[in-house]
C-alpha positions, 0 to 999 in steps of 0.5 A: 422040264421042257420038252420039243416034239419033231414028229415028221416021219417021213425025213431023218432029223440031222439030214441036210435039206432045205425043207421046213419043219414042224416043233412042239415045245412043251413046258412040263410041270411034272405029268402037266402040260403048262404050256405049249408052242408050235412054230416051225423052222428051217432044217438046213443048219443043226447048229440053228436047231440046237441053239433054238432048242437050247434057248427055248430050255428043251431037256428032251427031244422026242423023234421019229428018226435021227442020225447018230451024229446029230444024236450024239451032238445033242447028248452032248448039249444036254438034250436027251433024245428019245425014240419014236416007240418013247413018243408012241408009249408015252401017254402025254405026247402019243395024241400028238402024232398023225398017221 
């Protein structure tokens, strides 16, 4: 399975901007962490994020806040979307969050 992270907290995923984003993908081995990418995109176009997501095999998307509709396109695609309280729970990804 792999996993991406988009923890800024402070913008809504899904909203139009010309800022720069930050993701993590995690390729997982059960409970493992096998491996881990960083790099960071341009937010401006969802079509961009969900392809880079596809092309990088994601399953699940961890986020602090998403739009419905951008939510519901990524169901669609095939990615579940978890909550900022899953990140925040979940005892792989919570190290990964900053204050």
């Amino acid at each position: 399975m792999n996993t991406a992270l988009f923890i800024n907290k402070k913008d809504k995923l899904g909203k139009i901007s010309d800022k720069f984003i930050k993701i993590y993908t995690f390729k997982l081995d059960y409970d493992t962490i096998n491996s881990v990418e960083s790099e960071i995109i341009h937010e401006k176009d969802l079509n961009y994020i969900a392809l880079l997501l596809l092309s990088k095999q994601v399953n699940e998307l961890y986020v602090y806040q998403i739009d419905e509709e951008t939510r519901n396109f990524l169901i669609k695609i095939g990615i579940i979307v978890r909550t900022q309280q899953e990140l925040e729970a979940s005892p792989l990804f919570s190290s990964f969050l900053f204050e």
